[in-house]
N, C-alpha and C positions, 0 to 999 in steps of 0.2 A: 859516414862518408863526409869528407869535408869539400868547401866549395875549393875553385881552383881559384887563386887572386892572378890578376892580368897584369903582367909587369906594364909600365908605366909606357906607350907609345902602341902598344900591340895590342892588337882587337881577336879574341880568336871567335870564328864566326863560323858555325856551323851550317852549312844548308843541305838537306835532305832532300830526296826525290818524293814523290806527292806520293799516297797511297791509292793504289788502284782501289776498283769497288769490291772485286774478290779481296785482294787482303783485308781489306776494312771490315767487310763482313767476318774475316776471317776471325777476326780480333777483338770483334765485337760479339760473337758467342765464346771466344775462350775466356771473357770478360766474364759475362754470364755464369760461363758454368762456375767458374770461380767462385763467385759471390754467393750461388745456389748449394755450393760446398762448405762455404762457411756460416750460410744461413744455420744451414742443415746440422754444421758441428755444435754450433749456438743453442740449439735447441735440444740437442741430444744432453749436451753440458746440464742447461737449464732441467729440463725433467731428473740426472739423475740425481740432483742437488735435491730436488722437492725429494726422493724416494728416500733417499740417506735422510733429510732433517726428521721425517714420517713416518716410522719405521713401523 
């Protein structure tokens, strides 16, 4: 993805609305579970790599 260049006099300026405390929480375990998914695939990788080198 590339950045977007600002033609020359134009500012483009994005302003968002603030995130309530429900959404933030919301996003802050979809965050989590993520991470705990990829922890998880990391690991699975990891061990089957020892089984194959160890046979």
């Amino acid at each position: 993805m590339r950045q977007i260049k600002e033609p020359e006099g134009i500012d483009f300026v994005i302003e968002s609305k603030p995130l309530t405390n429900t959404k933030r929480k919301e996003i802050s375990e979809l965050i989590k579970t993520l991470k705990n998914k990829k922890a998880a695939r990391k690991r699975r990788i990891k061990r089957n790599k020892k089984t194959v080198e160890n046979p």
